[in-house]
C-alpha positions in Angstrom: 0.0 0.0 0.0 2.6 2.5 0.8 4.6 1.4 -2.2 1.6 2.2 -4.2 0.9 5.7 -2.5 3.9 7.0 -3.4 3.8 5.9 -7.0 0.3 8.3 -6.7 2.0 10.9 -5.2 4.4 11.0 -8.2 2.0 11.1 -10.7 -0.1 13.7 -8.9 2.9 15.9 -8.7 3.0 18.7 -11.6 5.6 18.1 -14.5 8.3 21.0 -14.7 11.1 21.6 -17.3 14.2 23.1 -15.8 16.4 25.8 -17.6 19.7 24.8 -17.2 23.0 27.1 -17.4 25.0 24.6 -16.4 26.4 26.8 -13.6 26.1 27.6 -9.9 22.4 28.9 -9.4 21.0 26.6 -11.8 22.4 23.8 -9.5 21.3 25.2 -6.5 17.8 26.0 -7.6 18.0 22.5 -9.1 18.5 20.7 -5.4 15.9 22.9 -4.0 13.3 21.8 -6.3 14.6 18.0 -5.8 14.2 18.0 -2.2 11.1 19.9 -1.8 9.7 17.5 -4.3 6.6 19.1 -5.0 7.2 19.0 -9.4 8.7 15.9 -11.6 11.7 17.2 -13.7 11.1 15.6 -16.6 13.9 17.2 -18.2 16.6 20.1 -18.5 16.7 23.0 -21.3 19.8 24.5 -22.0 20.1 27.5 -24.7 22.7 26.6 -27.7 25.1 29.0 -29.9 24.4 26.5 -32.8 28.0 27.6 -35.0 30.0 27.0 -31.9 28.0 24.1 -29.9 28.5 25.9 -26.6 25.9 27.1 -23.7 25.4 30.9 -24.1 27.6 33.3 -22.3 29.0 30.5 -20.4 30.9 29.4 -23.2 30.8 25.8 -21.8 31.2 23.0 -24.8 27.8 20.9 -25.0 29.9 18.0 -24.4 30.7 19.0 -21.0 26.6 20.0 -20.5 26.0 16.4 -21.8 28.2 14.9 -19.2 26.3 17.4 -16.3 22.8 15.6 -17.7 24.0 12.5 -17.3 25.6 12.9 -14.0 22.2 14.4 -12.9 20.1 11.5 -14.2 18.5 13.5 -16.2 17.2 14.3 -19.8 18.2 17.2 -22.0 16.9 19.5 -24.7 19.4 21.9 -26.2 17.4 24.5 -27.7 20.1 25.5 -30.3 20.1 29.2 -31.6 21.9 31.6 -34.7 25.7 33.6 -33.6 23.5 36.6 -33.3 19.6 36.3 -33.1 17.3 39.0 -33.7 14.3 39.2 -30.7 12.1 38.1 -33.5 14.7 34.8 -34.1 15.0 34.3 -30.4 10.8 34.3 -29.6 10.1 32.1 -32.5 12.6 29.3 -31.9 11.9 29.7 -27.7 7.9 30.1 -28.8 8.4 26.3 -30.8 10.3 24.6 -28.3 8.2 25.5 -25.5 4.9 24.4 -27.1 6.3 20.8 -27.9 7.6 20.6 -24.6 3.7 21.7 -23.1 3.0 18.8 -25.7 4.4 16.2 -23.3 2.5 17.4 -20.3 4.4 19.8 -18.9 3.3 22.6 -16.9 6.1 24.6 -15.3 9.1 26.0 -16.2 11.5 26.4 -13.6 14.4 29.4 -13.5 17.3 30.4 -11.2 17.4 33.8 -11.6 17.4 35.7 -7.7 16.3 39.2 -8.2 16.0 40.4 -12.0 13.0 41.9 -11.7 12.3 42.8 -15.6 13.6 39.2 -16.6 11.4 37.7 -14.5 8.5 39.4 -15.7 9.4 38.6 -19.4 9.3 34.9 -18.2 6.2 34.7 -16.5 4.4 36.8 -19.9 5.7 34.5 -22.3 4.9 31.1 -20.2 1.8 32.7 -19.6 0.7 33.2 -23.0 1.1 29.4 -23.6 -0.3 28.7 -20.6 2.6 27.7 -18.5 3.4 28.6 -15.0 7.4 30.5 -14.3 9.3 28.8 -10.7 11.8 30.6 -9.1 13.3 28.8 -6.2 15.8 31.3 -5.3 13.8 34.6 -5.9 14.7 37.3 -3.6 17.2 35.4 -1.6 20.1 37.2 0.1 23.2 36.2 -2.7 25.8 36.1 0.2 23.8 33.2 1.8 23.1 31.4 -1.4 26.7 31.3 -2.4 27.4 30.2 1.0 24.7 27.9 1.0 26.0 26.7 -2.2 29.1 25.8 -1.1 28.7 24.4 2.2 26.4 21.4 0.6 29.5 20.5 -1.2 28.9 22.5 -4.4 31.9 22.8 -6.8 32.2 25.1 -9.1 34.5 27.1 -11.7 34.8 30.8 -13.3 33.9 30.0 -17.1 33.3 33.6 -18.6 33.8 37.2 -16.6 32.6 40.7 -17.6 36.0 42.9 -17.9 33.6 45.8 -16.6 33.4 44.5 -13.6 36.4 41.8 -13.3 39.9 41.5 -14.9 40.7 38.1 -17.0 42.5 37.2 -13.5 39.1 35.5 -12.2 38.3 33.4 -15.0 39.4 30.1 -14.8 39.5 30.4 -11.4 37.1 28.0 -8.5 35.0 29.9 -6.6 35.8 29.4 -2.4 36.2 31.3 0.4 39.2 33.1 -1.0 37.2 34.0 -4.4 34.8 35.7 -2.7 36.9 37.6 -0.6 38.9 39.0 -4.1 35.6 40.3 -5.4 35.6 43.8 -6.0 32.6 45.6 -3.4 30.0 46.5 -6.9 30.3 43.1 -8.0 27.2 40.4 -6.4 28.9 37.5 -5.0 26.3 35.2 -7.1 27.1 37.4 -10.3 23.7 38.0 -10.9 24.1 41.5 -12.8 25.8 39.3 -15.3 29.7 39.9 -13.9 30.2 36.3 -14.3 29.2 32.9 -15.0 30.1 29.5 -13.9 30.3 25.3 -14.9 29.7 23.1 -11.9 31.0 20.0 -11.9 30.4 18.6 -8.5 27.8 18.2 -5.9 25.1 16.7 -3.9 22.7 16.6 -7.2 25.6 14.9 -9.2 26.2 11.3 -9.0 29.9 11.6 -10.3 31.8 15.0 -10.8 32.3 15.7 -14.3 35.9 15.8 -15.1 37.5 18.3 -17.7 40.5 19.8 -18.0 41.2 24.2 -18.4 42.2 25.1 -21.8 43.0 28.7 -22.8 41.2 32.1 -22.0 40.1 34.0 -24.2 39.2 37.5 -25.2 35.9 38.2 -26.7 34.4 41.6 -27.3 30.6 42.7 -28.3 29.1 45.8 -29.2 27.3 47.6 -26.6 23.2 48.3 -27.0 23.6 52.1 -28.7 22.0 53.3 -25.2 24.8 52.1 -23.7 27.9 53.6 -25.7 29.6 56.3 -25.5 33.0 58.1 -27.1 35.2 55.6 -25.3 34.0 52.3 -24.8 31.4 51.2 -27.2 31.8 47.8 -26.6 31.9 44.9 -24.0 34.7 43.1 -23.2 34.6 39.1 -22.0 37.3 36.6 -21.3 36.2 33.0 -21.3 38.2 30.4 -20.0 37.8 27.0 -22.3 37.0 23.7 -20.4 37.6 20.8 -22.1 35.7 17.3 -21.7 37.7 14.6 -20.3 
């Protein structure tokens, strides 16, 4: 009987896709949702630069994301997308992949963002106008205690792409500990939230084998700024992505 109740219980529960960076909050917000238990993952959706094969802005290689899904038990849909997509590009290709997935039964959608307010609205309009439902299991947290958090459930986790506005090419490449956040400058979020940097995790509680890789090279990469942004001197922003490659 009990056997039976909790096969119930699981298919009472709602089904939830989770969008997956591959990096730090997406991991955390990932164990949340795992040990609450209220949604069945039925799978993770990670966003593709199609020419390159990498996640975007994190730079990771999708073999390295393939080895996280498998780790994690998990299946995964790479929604794959142009170098440079237009809004029009980006809402027709996220517009298709999101109605197959509702397709399969799926209800929620389920984000690590922490206090983006404007993101989060965008979300929740365009789930809600395919009637799907936005979760945030980290929204409005204090950072300093989620990276904490983070790290004292045995999280692991490495600097994969840095904004030179706010960082030099120094912290790229590098694991984030105690140390790390200590170095950070006092404007930049220890999360990285305003986009100062993002992250590969390749260890954890969720995981059931660390994903191995070695560091390759960093590199610079430079794109234009929105023309509200610009001015005389710097029209342009400035990355450095350290490589990771699959072992």
């Amino acid at each position: 009987m009990m056997q039976q109740n909790k096969i119930q219980n699981r298919l009472m529960k709602p089904k939830a896709i989770f969008n997956w960076s591959s990096g730090k909050d997406s991991a955390l917000s990932l164990y949340k949702i795992l040990k609450e238990d209220q949604f069945e993952v039925t799978s993770l959706l990670t966003t593709i630069n199609k020419d390159f094969q990498r996640i975007s802005m994190h730079g990771v290689h999708v073999s390295l994301l393939e080895k996280q899904a498998e780790s994690l038990e998990l299946n995964l849909i790479k929604m794959e997308l142009p170098k440079e997509p237009s809004m029009e590009e980006y809402r027709e290709i996220m517009g298709k992949t999101m109605n197959e997935i509702k397709l399969q039964g799926v209800t929620h959608s389920i984000f690590g963002d922490i206090f983006l307010e404007d993101l989060r609205k965008y979300r929740e309009d365009q789930l809600q106008s395919i009637g799907m439902e936005a979760v945030f299991p980290l929204w409005k947290q204090k950072t300093t205690g989620l990276i904490n958090e983070f790290l004292d459930l045995g999280f692991k986790t490495i600097v994969t792409c840095v904004n030179e506005t706010y960082l030099d090419k120094s912290f790229a490449g590098r694991i984030i500990d105690e140390n790390f956040i200590k170095d950070l400058p006092e404007n930049v979020d220890p999360c990285g939230e305003n986009g100062e940097f993002h992250t590969f995790t390749f260890d954890g509680p969720i995981f059931k084998n660390p994903i191995n890789f070695e560091i390759g090279e960093t590199v610079k990469k430079t794109y234009p700024k929105p023309k509200s942004d610009q001015n005389e001197k710097d029209d342009e922003y400035i990355f450095w992505f350290c490589d990771l490659i699959a072992k």
